[in-house]
C-alpha positions as CSV (number, residue, x, y, z in Angstrom):
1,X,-112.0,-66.8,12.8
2,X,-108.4,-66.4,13.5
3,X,-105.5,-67.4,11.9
4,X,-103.9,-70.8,12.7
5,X,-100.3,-71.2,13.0
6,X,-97.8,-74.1,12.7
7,X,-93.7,-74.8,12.9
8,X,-91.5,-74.2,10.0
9,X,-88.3,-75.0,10.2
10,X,-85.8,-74.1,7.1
11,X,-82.2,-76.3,7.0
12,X,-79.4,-75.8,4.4
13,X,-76.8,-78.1,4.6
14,X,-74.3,-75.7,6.5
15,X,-76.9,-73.6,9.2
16,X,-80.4,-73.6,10.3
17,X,-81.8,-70.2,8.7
18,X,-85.0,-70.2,10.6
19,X,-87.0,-71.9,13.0
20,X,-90.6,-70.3,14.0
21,X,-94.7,-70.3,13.8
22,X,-95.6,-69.3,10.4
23,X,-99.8,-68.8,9.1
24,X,-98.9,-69.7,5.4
25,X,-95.8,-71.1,3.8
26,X,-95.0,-70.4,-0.2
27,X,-92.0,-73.1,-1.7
28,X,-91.3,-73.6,-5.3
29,X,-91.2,-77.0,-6.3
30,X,-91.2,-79.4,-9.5
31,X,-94.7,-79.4,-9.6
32,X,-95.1,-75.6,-9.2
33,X,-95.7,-73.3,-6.7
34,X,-97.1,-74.5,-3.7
35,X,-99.3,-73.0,-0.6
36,X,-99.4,-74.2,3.0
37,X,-101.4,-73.5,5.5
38,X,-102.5,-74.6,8.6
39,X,-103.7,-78.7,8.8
40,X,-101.9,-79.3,5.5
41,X,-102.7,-82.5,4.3
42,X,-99.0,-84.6,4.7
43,X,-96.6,-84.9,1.6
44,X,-93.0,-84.6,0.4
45,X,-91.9,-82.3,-2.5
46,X,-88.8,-81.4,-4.2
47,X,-87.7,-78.4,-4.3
48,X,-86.2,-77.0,-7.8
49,X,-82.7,-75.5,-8.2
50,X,-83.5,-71.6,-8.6
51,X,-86.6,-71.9,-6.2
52,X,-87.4,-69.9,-3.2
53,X,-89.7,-70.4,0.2
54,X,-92.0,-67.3,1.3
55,X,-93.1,-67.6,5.0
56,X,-95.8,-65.5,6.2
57,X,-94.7,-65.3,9.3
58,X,-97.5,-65.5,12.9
59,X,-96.6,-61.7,13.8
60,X,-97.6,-60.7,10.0
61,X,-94.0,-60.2,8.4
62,X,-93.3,-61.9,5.3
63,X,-89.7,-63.5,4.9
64,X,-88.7,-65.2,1.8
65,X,-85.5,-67.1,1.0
66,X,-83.7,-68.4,-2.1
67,X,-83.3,-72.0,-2.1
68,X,-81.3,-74.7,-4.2
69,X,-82.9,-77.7,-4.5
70,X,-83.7,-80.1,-1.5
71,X,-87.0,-81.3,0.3
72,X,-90.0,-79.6,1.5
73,X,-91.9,-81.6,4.0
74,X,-95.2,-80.9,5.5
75,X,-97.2,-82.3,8.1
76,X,-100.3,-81.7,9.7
77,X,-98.8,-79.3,11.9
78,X,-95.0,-78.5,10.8
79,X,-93.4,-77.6,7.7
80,X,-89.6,-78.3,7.1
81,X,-87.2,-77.4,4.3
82,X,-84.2,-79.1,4.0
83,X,-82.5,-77.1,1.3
84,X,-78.9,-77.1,-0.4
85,X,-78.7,-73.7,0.1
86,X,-80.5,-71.4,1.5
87,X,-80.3,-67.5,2.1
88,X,-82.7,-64.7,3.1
89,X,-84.1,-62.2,0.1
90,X,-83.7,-59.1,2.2
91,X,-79.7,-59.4,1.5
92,X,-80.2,-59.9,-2.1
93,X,-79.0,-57.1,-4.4
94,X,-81.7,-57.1,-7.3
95,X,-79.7,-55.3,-10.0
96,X,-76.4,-57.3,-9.6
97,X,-78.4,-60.5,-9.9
98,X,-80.2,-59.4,-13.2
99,X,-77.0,-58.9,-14.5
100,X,-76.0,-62.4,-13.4
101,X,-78.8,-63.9,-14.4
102,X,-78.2,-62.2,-18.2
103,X,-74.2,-63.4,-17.8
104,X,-75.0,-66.9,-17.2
105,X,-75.5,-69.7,-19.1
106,X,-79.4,-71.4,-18.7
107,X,-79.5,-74.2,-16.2
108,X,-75.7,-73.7,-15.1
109,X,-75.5,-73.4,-11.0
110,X,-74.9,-69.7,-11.5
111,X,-78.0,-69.1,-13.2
112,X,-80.1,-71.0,-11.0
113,X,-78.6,-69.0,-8.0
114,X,-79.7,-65.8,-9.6
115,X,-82.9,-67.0,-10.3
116,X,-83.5,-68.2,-6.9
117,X,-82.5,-64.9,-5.6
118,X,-84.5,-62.7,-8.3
119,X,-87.7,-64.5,-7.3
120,X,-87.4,-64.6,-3.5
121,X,-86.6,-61.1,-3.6
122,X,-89.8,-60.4,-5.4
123,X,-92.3,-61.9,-3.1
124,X,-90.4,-59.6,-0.2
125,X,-92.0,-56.5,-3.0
126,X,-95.5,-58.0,-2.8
């Protein structure tokens, strides 16, 4: 059987960091970590501040991005993040956010940031 596809879009509030067909989308949200795929029943979640969103892209790359806060939306055929902020893992370096992350002060904007980034990057190593 092969692999359905559907639209993801992710928005931050200054640029439109991607816009393609993805086979399975990953966000972190307030209820956990959440899997989409193909048909996904509808619903609305909140993204958390130090979160991230994997896509599997239709090709077979994986892209991940660190997120602060927002909305992930999902319909039967679409997914769309409206995030804060958003940037792609590949452009994360790992060791300076560690450091950050050890710096700042728990659930202060910097250390969710670092977060964010720490754990997007990881799902790029998976």
């Amino acid at each position: 059987m092969a692999e359905k596809s559907f639209h993801v879009e992710v928005v931050s509030a200054d640029s439109r960091l991607y816009s393609g067909e993805a086979t399975f989308v990953i966000a972190k949200t307030t209820v956990g970590e959440l899997g989409v795929l193909a048909n996904h029943e509808p619903l609305l979640g909140q993204l958390v501040p130090g979160g991230f969103v994997v896509i599997d892209e239709e090709s077979g790359t994986r892209r991940a991005a660190a997120v602060e806060g927002g909305f992930l939306s999902v319909t039967g055929d679409a997914v769309t993040v409206l995030a804060e902020s958003a940037e792609w893992a590949d452009k994360v370096d790992v060791n300076a956010e560690k450091q950050a992350l050890e710096q700042a002060e728990p659930d202060t904007p910097e250390y969710h940031r670092a977060q964010a980034r720490l754990a997007a990057a990881q799902y790029l190593s998976k």
